[in-house]
C-alpha positions as CSV (number, residue, x, y, z in Angstrom):
1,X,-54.1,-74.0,-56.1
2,X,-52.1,-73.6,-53.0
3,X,-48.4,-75.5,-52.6
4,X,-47.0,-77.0,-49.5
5,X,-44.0,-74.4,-48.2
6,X,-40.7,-75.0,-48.8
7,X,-39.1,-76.8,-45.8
8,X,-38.0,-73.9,-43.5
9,X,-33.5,-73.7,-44.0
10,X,-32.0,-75.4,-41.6
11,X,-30.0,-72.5,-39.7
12,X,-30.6,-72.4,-35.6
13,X,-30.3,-68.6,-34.6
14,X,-29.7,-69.6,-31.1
15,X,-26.3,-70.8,-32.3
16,X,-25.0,-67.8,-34.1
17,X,-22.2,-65.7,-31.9
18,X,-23.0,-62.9,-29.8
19,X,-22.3,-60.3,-32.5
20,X,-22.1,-61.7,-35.5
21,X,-20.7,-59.0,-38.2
22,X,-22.7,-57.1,-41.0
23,X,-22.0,-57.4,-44.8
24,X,-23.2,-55.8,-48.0
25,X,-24.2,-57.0,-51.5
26,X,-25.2,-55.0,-53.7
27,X,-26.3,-57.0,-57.1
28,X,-25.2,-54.9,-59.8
29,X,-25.4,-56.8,-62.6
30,X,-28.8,-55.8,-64.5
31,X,-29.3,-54.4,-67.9
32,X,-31.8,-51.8,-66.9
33,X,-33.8,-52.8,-69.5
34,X,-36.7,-50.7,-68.7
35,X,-34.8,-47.3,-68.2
36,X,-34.6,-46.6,-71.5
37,X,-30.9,-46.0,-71.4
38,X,-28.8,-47.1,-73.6
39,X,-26.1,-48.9,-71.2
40,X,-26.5,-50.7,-67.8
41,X,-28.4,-47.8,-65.7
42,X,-26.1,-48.3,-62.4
43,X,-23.7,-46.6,-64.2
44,X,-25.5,-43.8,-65.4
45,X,-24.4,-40.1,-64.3
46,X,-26.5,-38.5,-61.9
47,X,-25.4,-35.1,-59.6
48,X,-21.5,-35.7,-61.0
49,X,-21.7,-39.3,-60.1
50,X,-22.6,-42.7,-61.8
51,X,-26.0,-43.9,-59.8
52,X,-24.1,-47.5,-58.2
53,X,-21.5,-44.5,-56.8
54,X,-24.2,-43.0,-54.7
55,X,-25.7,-46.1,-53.7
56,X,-21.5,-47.4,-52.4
57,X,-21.4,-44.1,-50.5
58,X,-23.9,-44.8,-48.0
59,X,-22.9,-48.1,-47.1
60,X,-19.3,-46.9,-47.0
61,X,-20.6,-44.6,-44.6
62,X,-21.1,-47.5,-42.1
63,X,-18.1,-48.3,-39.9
64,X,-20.2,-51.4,-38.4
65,X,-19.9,-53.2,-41.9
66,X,-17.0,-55.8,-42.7
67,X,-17.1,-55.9,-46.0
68,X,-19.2,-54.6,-49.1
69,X,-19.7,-56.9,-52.0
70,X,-20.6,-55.9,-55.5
71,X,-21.6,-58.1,-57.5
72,X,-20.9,-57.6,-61.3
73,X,-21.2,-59.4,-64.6
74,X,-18.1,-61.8,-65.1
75,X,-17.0,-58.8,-67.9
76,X,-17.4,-56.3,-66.6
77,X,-14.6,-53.8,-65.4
78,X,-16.4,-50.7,-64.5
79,X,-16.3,-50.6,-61.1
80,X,-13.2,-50.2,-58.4
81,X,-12.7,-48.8,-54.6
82,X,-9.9,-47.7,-52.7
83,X,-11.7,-49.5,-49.5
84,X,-10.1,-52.2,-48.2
85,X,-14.0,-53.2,-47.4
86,X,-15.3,-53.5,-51.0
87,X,-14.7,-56.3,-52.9
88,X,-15.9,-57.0,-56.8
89,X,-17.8,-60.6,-57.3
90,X,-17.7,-61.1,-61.4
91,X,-20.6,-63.8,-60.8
92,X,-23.9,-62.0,-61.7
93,X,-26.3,-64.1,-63.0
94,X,-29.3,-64.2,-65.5
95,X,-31.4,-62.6,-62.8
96,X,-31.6,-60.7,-60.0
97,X,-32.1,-63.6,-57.9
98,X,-29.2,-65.5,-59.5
99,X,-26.8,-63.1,-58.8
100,X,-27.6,-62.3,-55.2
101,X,-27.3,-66.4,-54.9
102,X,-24.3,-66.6,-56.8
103,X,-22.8,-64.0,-54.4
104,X,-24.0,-65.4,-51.1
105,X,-21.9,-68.6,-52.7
106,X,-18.9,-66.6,-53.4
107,X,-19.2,-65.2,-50.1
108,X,-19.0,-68.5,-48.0
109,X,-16.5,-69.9,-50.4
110,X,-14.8,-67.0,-49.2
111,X,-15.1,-68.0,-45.5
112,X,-17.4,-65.4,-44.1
113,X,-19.8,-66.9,-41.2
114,X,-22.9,-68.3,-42.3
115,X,-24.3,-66.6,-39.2
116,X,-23.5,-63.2,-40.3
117,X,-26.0,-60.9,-41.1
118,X,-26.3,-60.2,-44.8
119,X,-27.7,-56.9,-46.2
120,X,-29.1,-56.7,-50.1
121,X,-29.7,-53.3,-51.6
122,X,-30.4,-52.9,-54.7
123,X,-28.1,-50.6,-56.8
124,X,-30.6,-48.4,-58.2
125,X,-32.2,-47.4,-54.8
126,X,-29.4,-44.7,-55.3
127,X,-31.6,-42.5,-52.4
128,X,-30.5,-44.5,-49.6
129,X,-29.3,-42.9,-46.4
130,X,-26.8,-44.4,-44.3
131,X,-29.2,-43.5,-41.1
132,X,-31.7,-45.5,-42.7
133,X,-29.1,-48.5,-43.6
134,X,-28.4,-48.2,-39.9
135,X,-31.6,-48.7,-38.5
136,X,-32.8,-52.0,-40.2
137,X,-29.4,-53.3,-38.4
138,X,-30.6,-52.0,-35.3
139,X,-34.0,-53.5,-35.7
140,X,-33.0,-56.8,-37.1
141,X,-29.7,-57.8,-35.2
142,X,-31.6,-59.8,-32.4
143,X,-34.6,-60.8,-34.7
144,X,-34.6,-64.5,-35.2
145,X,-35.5,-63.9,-38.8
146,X,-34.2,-60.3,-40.1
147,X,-36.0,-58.1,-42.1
148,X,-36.1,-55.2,-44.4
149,X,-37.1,-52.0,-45.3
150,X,-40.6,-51.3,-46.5
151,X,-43.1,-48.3,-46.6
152,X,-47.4,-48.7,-45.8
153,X,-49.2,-48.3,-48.9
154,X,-50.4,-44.7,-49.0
155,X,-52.1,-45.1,-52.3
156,X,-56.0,-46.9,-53.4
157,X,-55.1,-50.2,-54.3
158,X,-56.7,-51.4,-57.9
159,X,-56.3,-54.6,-59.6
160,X,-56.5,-54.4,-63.4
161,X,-58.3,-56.4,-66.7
162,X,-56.6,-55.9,-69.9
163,X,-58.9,-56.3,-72.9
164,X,-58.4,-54.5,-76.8
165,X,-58.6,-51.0,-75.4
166,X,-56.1,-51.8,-72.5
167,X,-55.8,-51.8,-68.4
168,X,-58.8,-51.2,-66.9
169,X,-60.0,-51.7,-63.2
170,X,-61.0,-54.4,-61.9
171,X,-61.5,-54.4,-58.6
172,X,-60.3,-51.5,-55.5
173,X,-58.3,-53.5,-52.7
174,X,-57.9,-53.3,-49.2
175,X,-54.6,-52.0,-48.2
176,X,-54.7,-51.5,-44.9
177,X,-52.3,-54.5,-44.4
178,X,-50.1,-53.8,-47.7
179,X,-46.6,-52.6,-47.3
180,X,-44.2,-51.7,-50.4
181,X,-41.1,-53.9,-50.0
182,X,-37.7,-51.8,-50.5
183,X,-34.1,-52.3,-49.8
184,X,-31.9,-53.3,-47.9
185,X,-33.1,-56.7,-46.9
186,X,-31.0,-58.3,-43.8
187,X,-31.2,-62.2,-42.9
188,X,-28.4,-64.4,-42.0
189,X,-26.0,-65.4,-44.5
190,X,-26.5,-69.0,-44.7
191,X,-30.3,-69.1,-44.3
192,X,-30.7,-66.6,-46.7
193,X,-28.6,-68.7,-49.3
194,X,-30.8,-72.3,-48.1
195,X,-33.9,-70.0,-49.1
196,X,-32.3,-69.0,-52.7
197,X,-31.0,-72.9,-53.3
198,X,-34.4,-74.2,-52.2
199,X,-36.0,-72.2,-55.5
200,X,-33.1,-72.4,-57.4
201,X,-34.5,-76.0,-59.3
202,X,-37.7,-74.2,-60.2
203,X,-35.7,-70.8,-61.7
204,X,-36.2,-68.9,-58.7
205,X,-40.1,-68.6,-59.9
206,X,-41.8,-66.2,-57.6
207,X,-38.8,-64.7,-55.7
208,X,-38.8,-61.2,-56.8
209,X,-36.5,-60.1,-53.5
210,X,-34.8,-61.7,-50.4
211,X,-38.0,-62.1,-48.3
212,X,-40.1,-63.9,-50.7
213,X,-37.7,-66.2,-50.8
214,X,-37.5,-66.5,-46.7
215,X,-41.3,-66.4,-47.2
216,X,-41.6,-69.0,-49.1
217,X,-39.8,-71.5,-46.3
218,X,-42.5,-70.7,-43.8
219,X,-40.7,-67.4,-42.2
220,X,-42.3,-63.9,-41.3
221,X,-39.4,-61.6,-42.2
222,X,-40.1,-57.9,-40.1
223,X,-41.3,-54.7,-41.9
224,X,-39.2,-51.7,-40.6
225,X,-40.4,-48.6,-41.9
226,X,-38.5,-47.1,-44.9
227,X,-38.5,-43.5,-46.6
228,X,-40.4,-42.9,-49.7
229,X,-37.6,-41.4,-50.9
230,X,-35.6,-44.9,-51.6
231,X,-37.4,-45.3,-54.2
232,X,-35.8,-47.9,-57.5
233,X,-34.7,-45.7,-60.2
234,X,-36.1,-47.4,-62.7
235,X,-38.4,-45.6,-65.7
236,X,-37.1,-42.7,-67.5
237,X,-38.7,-40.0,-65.2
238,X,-37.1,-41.1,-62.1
239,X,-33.3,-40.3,-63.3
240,X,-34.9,-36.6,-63.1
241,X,-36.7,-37.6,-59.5
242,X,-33.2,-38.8,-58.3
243,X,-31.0,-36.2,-59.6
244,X,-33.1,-33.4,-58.2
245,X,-33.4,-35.2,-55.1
246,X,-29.5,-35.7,-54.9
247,X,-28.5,-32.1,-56.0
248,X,-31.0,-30.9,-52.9
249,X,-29.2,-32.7,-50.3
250,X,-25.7,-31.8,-51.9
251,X,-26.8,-28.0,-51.3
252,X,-28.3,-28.4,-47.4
253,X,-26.1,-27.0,-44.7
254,X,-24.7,-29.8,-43.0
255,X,-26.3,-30.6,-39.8
C-alpha cells in the first residue's frame, strides 16, 4: 500500500555559501558478518594493508577535503592517522544507518556547516580511486540535491520464489532504467542528517544508504557513473577479487 513521503528536510540550497567545503565519513563500525571472517572485515589484511587503510588512502589523496571522519564503535581502538584531517567518531551504531546518523550529529556538534557537502563511503568499497571520489564532487557541488556513484545494470534482471527446493525465478525484469547504487554518496550535511532523523522513529526501515533516505523526503538524488571495480567487499570470494585487484595496480608503472 503506498505511504505519503516524508516531508522534504527543510534546508534551502540557495542559502549555502559559495563554496561550501567537502567532508568524509566513512562508517566503519560493522561486524562483517557475512564475510566469513572471524573479526570486523575493515580490518582485514589485503596487499600489506588492512582493507579500511586502502579505502583512507584515496580520500587522503584529496587536498579539496577538510576533514575525514571515521566512524568507529565506542571500543574500539584500532584505527589512528598522522593527518591532521582524520578524525575518529567512537559513536557507531547498531546499523549502518545509525552510525552514519550518529556521525552527521557528532559532526554539527562539532561546528562544521550544515551546508557543507558530506560524502559517505563505505569502508569496504576498498577499490575506490581518488579520480573517481573527485568526480562525484565535481558533478554534485552545484546540484541542488547531490548525488552518488552508481553503475547501469549490465546484467538480466530476475526476481525470485523460494519454495522447499529453494530460489527459483520468478519473473525476468526490465532494467533498462536500473542503476546499482555504490559509494560515495554526497548531499549537504544538514539535509542529509533531517533525512536520517525523519526515519529514525521507525528504525531507519527501508534506508539501506544515504539516497533512500533523501528518497524517501520526495528528492531525486543524481546517478554519476561509477566503476565496476568499487565493488563492497563483502562474501568470502571478493577478499581474493580485491587483493588481486590491489596487487595489479601496486605493479602498473605510474602514469
Amino acid at each position: 500500500m503506498p505511504h505519503d513521503p516524508k516531508p522534504i528536510p527543510s534546508f534551502d540550497a540557495a542559502s549555502a555559501p559559495r563554496s561550501p567545503r567537502c567532508h568524509a565519513l566513512i562508517p566503519c563500525a560493522g561486524s562483517g558478518s557475512r564475510s566469513g571472517r572471524t573479526g570486523p572485515k575493515q580490518y582485514e589484511q589485503l596487499a600489506d594493508q588492512r582493507l579500511v587503510d586502502h579505502t583512507l588512502a584515496a580520500f587522503l589523496a584529496l587536498p579539496q577535503l577538510a576533514s575525514i571522519a571515521l566512524v568507529v564503535a565506542p571500543d574500539d581502538d584500532s584505527l589512528s592517522s598522522p593527518d591532521p584531517r582524520v578524525q575518529l567518531l567512537r559513536v557507531g551504531g547498531a546499523s549502518r544507518a545509525a552510525s552514519v546518523h550518529n556521525g552527521l550529529r557528532a559532526l554539527l556538534q562539532a561546528g562544521v556547516d550544515a551546508r557543507d557537502w558530506v560524502l559517505v563511503h563505505d569502508a569496504a568499497r576498498c577499490l575506490i580511486l581518488p579520480q573517481q571520489i573527485a568526480a562525484l564532487i565535481e558533478a554534485c557541488r552545484d546540484d541542488p540535491v547531490g548525488g552518488l556513484l552508481a553503475l547501469p545494470l549490465p546484467d538480466t534482471l530476475k526476481a525470485a520464489r523460494v519454495d522447499e527446493s529453494g530460489a527459483r525465478v520468478a519473473a525476468t525484469l526490465a532494467r533498462d532504467d536500473k542503476w546499482l547504487a555504490q559509494t560515495p554518496q554526497m548531499f549537504r550535511l544538514g539535509a542529509l542528517e533531517q533525512a536520517l532523523a525523519a526515519a529514525e522513529a521507525l528504525g531507519y526501515a527501508g534506508i539501506t544508504d544515504e539516497a533512500s533516505a533523501l528518497e524517501a523526503c520526495g528528492l531525486s538524488p543524481r546517478l554519476v557513473r561509477g566503476s565496476a571495480q568499487n565493488f563492497k567487499v563483502t562474501y568470502p570470494e571478493d577478499f581474493a577479487l580485491a587483493e588481486a585487484l590491489l596487487r595489479l595496480r601496486a605493479s602498473a608503472p605510474a602514469a
